[in-house]
C-alpha positions as CSV (number, residue, x, y, z in Angstrom):
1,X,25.0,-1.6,24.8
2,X,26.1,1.1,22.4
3,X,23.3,4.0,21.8
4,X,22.1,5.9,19.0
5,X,21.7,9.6,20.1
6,X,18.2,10.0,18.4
7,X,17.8,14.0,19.1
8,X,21.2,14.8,17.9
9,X,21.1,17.7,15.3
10,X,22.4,16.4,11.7
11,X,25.1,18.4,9.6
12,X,24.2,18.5,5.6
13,X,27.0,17.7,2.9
14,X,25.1,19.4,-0.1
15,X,28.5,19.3,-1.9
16,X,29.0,15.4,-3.6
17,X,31.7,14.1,-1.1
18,X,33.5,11.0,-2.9
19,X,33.5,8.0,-0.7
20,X,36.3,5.5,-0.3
21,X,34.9,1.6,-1.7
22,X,36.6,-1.2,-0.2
23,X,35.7,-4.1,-2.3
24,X,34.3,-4.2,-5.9
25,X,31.1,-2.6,-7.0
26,X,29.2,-5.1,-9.5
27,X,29.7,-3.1,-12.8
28,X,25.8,-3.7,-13.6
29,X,25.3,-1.2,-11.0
30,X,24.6,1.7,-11.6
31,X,22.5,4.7,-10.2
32,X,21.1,6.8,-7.0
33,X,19.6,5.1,-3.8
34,X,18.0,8.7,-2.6
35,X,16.9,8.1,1.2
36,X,14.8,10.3,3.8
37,X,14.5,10.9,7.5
38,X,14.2,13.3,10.1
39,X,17.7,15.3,11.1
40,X,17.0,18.2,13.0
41,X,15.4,18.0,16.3
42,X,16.0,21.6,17.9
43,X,15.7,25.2,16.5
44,X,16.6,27.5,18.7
45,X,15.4,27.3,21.9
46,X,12.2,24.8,21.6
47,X,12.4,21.2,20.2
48,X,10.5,18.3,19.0
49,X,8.6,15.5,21.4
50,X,9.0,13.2,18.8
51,X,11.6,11.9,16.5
52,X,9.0,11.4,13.5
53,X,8.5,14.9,13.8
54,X,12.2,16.2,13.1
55,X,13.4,18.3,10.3
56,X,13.5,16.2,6.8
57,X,17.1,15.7,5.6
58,X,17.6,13.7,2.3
59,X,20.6,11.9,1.3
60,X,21.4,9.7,-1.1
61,X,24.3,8.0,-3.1
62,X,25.5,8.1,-6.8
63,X,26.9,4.7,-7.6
64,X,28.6,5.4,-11.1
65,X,31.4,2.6,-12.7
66,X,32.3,0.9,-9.5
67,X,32.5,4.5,-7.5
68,X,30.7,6.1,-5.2
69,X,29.8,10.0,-4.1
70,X,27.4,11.0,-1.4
71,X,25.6,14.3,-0.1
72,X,22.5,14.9,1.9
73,X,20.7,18.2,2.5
74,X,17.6,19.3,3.9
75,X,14.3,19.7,2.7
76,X,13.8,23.6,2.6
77,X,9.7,23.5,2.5
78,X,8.0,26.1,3.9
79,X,7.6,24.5,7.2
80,X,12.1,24.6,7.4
81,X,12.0,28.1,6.4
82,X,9.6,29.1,8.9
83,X,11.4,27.8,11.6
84,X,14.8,28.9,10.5
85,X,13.3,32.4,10.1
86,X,11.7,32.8,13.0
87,X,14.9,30.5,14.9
88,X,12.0,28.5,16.9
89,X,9.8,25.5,15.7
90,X,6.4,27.6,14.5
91,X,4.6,24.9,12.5
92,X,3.2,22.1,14.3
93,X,4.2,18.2,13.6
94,X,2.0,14.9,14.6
95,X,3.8,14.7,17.7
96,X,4.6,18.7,18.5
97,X,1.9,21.3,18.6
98,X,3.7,24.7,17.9
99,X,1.9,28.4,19.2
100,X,4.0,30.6,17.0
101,X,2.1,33.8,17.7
102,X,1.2,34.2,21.4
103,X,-0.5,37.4,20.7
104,X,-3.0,36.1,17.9
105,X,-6.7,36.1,18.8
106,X,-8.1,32.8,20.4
107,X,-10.9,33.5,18.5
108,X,-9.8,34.1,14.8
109,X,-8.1,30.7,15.7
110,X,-11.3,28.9,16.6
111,X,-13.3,30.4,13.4
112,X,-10.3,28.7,11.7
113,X,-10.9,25.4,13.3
114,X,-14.5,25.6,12.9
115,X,-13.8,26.6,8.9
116,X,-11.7,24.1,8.6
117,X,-12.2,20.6,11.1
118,X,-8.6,19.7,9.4
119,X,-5.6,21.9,10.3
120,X,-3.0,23.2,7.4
121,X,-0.6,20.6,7.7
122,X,3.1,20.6,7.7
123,X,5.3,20.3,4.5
124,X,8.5,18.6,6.3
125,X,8.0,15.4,4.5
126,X,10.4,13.3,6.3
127,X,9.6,9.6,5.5
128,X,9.8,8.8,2.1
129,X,10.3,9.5,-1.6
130,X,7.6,8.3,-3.9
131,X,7.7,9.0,-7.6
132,X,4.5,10.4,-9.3
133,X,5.1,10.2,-13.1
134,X,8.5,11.3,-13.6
135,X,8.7,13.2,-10.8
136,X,10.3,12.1,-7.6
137,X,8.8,13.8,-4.0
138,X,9.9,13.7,-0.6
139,X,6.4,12.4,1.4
140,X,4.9,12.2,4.8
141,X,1.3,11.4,5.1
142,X,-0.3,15.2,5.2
143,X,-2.0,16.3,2.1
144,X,1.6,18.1,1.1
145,X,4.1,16.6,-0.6
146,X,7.8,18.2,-1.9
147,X,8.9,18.0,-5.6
148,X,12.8,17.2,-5.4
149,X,15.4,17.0,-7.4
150,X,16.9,13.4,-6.8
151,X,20.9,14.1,-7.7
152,X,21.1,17.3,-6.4
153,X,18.5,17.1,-3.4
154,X,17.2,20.7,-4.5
155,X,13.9,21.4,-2.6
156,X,11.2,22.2,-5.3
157,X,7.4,22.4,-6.1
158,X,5.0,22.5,-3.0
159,X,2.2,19.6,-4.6
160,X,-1.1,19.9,-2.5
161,X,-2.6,16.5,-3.1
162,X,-6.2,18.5,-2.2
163,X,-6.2,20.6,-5.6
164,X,-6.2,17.1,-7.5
165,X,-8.6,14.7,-5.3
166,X,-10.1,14.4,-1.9
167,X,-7.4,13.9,0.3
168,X,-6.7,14.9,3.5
169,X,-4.1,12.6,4.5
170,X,-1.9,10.1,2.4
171,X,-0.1,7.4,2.8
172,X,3.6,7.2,2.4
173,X,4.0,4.3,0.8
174,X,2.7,3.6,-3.1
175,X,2.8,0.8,-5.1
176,X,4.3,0.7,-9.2
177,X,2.8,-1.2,-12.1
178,X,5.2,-2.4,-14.7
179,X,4.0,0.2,-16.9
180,X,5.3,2.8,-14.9
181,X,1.8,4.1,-13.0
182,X,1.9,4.6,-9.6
183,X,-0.8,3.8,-6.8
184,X,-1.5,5.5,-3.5
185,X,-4.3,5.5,-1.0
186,X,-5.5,8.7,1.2
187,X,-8.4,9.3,3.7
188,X,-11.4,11.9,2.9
189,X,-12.3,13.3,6.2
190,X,-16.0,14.3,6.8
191,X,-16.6,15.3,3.0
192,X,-20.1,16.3,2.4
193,X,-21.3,13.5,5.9
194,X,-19.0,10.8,4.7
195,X,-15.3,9.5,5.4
196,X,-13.8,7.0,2.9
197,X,-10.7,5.8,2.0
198,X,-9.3,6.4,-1.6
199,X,-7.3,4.9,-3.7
200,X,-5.9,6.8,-6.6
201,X,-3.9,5.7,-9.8
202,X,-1.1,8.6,-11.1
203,X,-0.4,8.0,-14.7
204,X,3.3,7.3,-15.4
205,X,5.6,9.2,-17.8
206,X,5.5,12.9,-18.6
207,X,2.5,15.0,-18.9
208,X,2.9,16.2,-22.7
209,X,1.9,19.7,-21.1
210,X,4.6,19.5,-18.6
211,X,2.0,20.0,-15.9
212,X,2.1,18.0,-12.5
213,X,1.6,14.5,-13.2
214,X,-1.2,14.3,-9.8
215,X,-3.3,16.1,-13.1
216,X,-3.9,12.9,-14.2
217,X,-5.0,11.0,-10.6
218,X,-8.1,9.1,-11.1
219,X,-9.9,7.5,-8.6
220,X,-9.6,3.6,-9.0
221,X,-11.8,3.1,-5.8
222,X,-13.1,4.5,-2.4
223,X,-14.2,2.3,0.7
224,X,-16.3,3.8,2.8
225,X,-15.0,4.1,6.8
226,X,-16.6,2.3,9.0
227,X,-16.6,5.5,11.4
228,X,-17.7,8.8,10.5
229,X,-14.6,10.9,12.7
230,X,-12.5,8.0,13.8
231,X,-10.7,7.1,10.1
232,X,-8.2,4.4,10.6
233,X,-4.5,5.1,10.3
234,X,-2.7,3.1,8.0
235,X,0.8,3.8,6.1
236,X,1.0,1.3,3.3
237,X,-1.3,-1.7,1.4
238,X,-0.9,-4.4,-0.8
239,X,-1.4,-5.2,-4.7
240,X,-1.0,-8.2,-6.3
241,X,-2.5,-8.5,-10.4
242,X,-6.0,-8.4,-10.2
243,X,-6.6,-7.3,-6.2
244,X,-5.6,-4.4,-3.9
245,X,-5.7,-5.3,-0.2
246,X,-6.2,-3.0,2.4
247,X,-6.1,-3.2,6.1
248,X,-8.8,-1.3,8.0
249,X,-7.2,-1.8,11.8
250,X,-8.6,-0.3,15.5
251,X,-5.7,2.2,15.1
252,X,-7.5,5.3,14.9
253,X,-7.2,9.4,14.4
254,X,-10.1,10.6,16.5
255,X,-10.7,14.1,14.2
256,X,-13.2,15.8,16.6
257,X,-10.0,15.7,19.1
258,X,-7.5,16.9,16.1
259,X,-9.7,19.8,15.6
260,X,-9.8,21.0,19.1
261,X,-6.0,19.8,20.1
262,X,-4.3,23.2,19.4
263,X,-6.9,25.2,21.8
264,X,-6.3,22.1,24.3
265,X,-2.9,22.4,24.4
266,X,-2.1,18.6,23.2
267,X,-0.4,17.3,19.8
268,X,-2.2,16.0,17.1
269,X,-0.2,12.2,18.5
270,X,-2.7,12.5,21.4
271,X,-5.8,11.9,19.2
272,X,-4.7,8.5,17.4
273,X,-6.1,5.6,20.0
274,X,-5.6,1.8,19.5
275,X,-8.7,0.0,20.0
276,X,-7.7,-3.5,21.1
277,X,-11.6,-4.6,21.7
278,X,-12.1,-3.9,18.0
279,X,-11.5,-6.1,14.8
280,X,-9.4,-5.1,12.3
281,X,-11.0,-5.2,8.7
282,X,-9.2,-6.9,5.8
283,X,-10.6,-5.0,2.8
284,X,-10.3,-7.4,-0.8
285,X,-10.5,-4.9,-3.7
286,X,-10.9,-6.2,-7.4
287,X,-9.1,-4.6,-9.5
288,X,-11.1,-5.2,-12.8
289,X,-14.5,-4.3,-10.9
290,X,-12.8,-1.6,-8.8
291,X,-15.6,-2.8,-5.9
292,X,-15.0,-4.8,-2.7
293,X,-15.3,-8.3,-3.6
294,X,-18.9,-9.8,-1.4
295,X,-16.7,-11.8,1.5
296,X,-16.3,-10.0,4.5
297,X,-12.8,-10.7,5.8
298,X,-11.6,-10.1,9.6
299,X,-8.9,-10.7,12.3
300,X,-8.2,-9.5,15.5
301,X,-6.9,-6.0,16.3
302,X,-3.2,-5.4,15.4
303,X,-1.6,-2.6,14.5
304,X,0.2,-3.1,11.1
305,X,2.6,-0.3,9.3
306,X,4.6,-2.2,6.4
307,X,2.9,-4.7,4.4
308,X,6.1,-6.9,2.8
309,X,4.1,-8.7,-0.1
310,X,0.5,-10.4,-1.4
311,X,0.2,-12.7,-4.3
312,X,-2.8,-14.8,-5.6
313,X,-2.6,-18.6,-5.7
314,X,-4.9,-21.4,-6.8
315,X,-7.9,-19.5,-5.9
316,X,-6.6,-17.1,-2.4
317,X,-5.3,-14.1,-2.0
318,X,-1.6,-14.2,0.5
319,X,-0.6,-11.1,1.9
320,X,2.3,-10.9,4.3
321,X,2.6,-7.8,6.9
322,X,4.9,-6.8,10.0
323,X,1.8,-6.7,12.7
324,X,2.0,-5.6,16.7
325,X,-0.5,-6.2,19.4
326,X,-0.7,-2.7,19.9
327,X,0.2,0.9,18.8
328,X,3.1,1.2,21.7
329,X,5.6,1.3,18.6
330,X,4.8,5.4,18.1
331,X,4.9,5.7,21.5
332,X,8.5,4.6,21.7
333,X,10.0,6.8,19.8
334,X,9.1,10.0,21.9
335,X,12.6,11.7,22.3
336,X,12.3,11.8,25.9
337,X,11.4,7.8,26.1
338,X,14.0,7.2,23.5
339,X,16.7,8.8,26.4
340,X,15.2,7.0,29.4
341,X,15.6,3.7,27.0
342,X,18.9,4.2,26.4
343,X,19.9,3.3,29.8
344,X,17.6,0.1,30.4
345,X,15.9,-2.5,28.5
346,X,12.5,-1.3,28.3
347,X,9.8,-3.5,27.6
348,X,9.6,-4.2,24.0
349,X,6.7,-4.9,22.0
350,X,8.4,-7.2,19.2
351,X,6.8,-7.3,15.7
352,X,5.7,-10.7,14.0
353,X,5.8,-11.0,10.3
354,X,2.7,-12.4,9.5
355,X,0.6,-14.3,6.6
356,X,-2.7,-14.1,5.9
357,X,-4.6,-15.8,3.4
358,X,-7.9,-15.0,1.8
359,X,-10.1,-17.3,-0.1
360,X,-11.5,-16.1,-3.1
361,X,-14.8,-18.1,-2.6
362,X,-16.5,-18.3,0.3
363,X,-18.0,-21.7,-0.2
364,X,-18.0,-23.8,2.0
365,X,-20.1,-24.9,6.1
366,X,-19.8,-22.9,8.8
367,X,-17.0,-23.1,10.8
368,X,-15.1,-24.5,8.2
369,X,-11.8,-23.3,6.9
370,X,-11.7,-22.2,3.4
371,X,-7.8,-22.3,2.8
372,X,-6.7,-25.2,0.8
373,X,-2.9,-24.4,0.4
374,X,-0.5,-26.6,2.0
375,X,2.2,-24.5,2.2
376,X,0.8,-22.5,5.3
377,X,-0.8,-22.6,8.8
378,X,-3.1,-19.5,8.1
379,X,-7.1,-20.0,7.8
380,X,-9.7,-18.5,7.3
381,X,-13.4,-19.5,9.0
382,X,-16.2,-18.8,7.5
383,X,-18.9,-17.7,10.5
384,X,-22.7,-18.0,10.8
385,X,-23.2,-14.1,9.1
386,X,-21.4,-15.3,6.2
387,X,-18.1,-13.6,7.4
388,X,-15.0,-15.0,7.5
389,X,-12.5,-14.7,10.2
390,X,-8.9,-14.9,9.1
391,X,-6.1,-15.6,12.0
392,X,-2.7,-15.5,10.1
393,X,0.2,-17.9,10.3
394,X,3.8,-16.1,12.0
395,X,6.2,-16.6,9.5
396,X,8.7,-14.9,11.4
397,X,9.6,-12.1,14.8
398,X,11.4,-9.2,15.4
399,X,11.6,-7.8,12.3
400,X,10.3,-4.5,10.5
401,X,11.1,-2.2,7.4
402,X,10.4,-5.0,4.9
403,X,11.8,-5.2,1.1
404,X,11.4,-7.2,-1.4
405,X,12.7,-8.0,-5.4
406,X,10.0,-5.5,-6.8
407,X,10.4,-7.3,-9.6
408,X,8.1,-10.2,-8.0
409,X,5.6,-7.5,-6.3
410,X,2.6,-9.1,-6.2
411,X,3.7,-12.4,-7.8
412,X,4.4,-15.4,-5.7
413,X,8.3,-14.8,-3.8
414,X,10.1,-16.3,-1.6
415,X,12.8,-13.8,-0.1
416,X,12.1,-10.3,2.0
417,X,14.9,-8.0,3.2
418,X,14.7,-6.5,6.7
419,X,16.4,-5.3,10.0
420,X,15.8,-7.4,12.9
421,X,14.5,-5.4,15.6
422,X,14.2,-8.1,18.3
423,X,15.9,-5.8,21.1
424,X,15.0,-2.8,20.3
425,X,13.6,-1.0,17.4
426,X,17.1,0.1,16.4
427,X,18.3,-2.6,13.9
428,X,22.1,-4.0,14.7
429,X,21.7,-6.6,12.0
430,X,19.4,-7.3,9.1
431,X,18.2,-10.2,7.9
432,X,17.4,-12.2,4.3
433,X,14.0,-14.2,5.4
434,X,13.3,-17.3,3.2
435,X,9.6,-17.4,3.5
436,X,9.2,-21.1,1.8
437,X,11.9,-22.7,4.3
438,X,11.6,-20.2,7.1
439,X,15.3,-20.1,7.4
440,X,17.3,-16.3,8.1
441,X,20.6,-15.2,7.2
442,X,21.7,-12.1,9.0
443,X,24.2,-9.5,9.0
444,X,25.8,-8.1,11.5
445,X,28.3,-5.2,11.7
446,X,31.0,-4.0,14.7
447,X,29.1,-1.5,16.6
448,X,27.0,-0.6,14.0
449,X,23.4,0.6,13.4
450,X,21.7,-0.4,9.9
451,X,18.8,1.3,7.8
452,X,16.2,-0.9,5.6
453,X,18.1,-2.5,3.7
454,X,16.8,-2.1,-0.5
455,X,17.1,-5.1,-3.3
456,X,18.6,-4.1,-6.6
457,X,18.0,-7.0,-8.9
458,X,20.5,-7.4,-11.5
459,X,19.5,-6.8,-15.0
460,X,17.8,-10.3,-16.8
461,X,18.5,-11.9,-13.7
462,X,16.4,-15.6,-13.6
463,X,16.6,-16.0,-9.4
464,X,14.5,-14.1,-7.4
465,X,17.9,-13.2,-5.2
466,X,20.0,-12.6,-7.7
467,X,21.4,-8.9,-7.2
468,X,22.4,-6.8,-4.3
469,X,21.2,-5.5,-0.9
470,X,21.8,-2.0,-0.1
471,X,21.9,-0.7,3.3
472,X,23.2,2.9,5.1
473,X,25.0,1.7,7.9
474,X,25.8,4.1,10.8
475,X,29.0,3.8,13.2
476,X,28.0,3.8,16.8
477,X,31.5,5.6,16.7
478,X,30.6,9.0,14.9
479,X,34.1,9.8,14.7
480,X,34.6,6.9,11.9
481,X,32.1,8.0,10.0
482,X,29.6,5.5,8.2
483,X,29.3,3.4,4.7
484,X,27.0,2.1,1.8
485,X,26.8,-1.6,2.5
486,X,26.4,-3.7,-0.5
487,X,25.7,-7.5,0.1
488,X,25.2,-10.3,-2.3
489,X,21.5,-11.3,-2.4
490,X,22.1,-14.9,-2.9
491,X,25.0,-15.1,-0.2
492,X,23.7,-12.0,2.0
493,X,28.2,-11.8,2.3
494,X,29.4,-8.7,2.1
495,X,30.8,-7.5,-1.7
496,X,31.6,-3.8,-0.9
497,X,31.4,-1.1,1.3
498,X,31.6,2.7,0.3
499,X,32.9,4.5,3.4
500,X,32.1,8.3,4.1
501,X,33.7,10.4,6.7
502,X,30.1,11.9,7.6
503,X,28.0,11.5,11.0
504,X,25.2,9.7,8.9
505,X,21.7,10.6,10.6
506,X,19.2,7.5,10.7
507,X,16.6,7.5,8.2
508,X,13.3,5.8,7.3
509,X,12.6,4.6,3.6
510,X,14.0,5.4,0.1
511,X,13.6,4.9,-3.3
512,X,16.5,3.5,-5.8
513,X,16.6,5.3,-9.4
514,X,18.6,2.9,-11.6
515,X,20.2,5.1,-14.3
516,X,19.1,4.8,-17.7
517,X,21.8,5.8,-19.8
């Protein structure tokens, strides 16, 4: 079984390095799939428990008439010069508590806690790159995001979400209208007695004053949380037209235990606690109203990162996620378990892709199921208290990092883009799922490792697969260095491959910027 060394430290190629394409590059494309994950794991002497938590290094390649140049190069926020000026890891991550200044008073550090329940978080955004405006940002989920530049990689503006709304923490993962706005969702922590959750609407375009484009974030709606200090965690959500749907699950951040974890001793990781005795909450949000519509929708507790699409049909709403049982996912991915794993086949918990389906009206007897499509095995059961408890239909296993045609976000589709992680959570293959017929083609490369895999569909393309599938595909043989996969999206066969002599590091999410011109 060939290994991925997860705490390896990652070189950057700042300078483009042109690759060599084997095949033919569609001429139609054209632009920069930008991509972001964690590279650096040690500074110094000290390193990080967690490969979340390592240093953000951004890559990305230019696809430009039929050829290809790369270069990656790391994030230099304040949290990477800190650490590479003082040659130690000084600024905490979720999963690594730092003590830069042994000498500091324990007690102007617990004024500060008291001052502030919520630490200053970290500015190493290392999972994804979401664009507010016309401005792209590296993102994790603290209230700091990084202005970049997307061709060059250049590190620039420090945006604090908190000088523009009530955010503590935000999700990595936004949605885009066709108009250009964007849509993301953050926690308020303990503001004046209450916790909600907040969803926020950034205009798209250019500010005519060239200021930051979070200047124009309004508020589209907040949901109150359903515990005062134990918020849910939650990276992503789903929009369709006229409905936002967001998943209120028993994974929790316990912030009592946040704000005492640096005087314990314990990482920030330590306080987020999967609840399996609770219900998850499936929050239905009308657009038009901006309120909760009346049903109250449940399922059982799962732990869900990556929703992969919702739509609306003859009356429901459809949303399909990547759920677990549990939140042992984080867990694996400690450095030190991610070592000891390497040697045996651990016990995996496997994702399940699943549907759910809400009904839009909730009429109907008790204990009867309100979903009247035929197409699926989901239902929903409406209970004595009027609530209605959903169990969702498993379209699919072992799979995660879901994409999809943006094109049909929030309309009706048929085809999602993944890596199948039925092993291990280190994708060998990945896989076009046909939700309609259930069928999967997969990929599959020589001793290979694969990232999430991103859809470009082809300009005034009809099909919803007509385009390509672009993946980062790493050689379990460093010495041959990796390659830009580009597969058909009808075929899911290989059209070409843009090879660079480069220890590629692996990464999380990205973002592709077609080019305009």
């Amino acid at each position: 079984m060939m290994q991925y060394d997860y705490g390896k430290n990652k070189e950057e190629h700042p300078e483009p390095i042109k690759a060599e394409v084997k095949g033919l590059v569609p001429e139609w494309l054209q632009g920069t799939l930008i991509r972001n994950g964690p590279g650096l794991f040690s500074v110094g002497e000290t390193s990080y428990n967690h490969w979340f938590d390592g240093m953000a290094l951004l890559h990305n390649f230019t696809i430009n008439k039929g050829e290809v140049t790369y270069r990656s190069k790391y994030l230099r926020g304040d949290t990477y010069n800190s650490n590479m000026h003082a040659n130690r890891i000084v600024v905490s991550e979720m999963g690594t508590m730092a003590y830069p200044d042994p000498c500091k008073n324990i007690f102007s550090k617990v004024i500060t806690f008291l001052s502030h329940t919520i630490p200053d978080f970290t500015d190493n955004c290392a999972n994804n790159i979401i664009k507010y405006g016309n401005d792209y940002h590296a993102t994790s989920e603290t209230n700091y995001i990084r202005k970049i530049d997307p061709i060059t990689l250049e590190t620039q503006d420090k945006v604090d979400y908190l000088k523009y709304l009530p955010v503590n923490i935000v999700a990595s993962h936004t949605h885009y209208d066709k108009e250009g706005n964007s849509y993301s969702m953050g926690t308020c922590i303990a503001e004046k007695g209450k916790t909600k959750y907040t969803l926020f609407k950034v205009a798209g375009g250019s500010r005519a004053d060239g200021s930051p484009p979070l200047k124009s974030a309004e508020v589209v709606c907040t949901v109150p949380c359903r515990s005062l200090l134990t918020p849910s965690y939650y990276h992503s959500f789903g929009m369709t037209d006229n409905y936002f749907v967001f998943i209120e699950q028993p994974l929790k951040l316990d912030i009592l235990k946040m704000a005492t974890a640096y005087l314990r001793g314990v990482s920030w990781a330590s306080c987020m606690k999967f609840h399996p005795e609770d219900s998850t909450l499936i929050h239905l949000i009308d657009r038009k109203t901006k309120k909760e519509v009346g049903t109250k929708f449940y399922t059982g507790a799962m732990a869900v990162y990556h929703h992969v699409n919702a739509f609306e049909d003859d009356g429901h709403v459809v949303f399909d996620v990547i759920a677990y049982d549990d939140n042992s996912l984080y867990d694996m991915f400690y450095l030190d378990k991610l070592k000891e794993q390497m040697g045996k086949n651990t016990l995996y918990c496997k994702p399940k892709c699943r549907r759910f389906v809400l009904p839009l009206s909730d009429k109907g007897e008790t204990g009867e199921d309100l979903v009247k499509l035929k197409y699926t095995t989901a239902s929903a059961v409406k209970e004595k208290d009027g609530k209605v408890l959903c169990q969702g239909e498993v379209l699919c296993d072992g799979v995660e990092l879901p994409r999809i045609n943006y094109n049909f976000n929030g309309k009706k589709y048929r085809y999602s883009y993944m890596c199948c992680v039925d092993i291990s959570p280190v994708a060998t293959k990945i896989v076009k799922f046909d939700a309609e017929t259930k069928q999967q083609i997969e990929w599959t490369g020589e001793d290979c490792f694969a990232s999430e895999p991103v859809f470009i569909p082809k300009p005034d393309a009809v099909d919803e697969d007509d385009g390509v599938v672009l993946t980062v595909v790493i050689n379990a043989k460093p010495k041959e260095g990796g390659f830009l996969l580009l597969l058909d999206g009808k075929s899911f066969k290989e059209v070409a491959r843009a090879c660079v002599d480069v220890d590629f590091h692996m990464d999380m999410h990205g973002y592709f910027l077609p080019d305009s011109s």
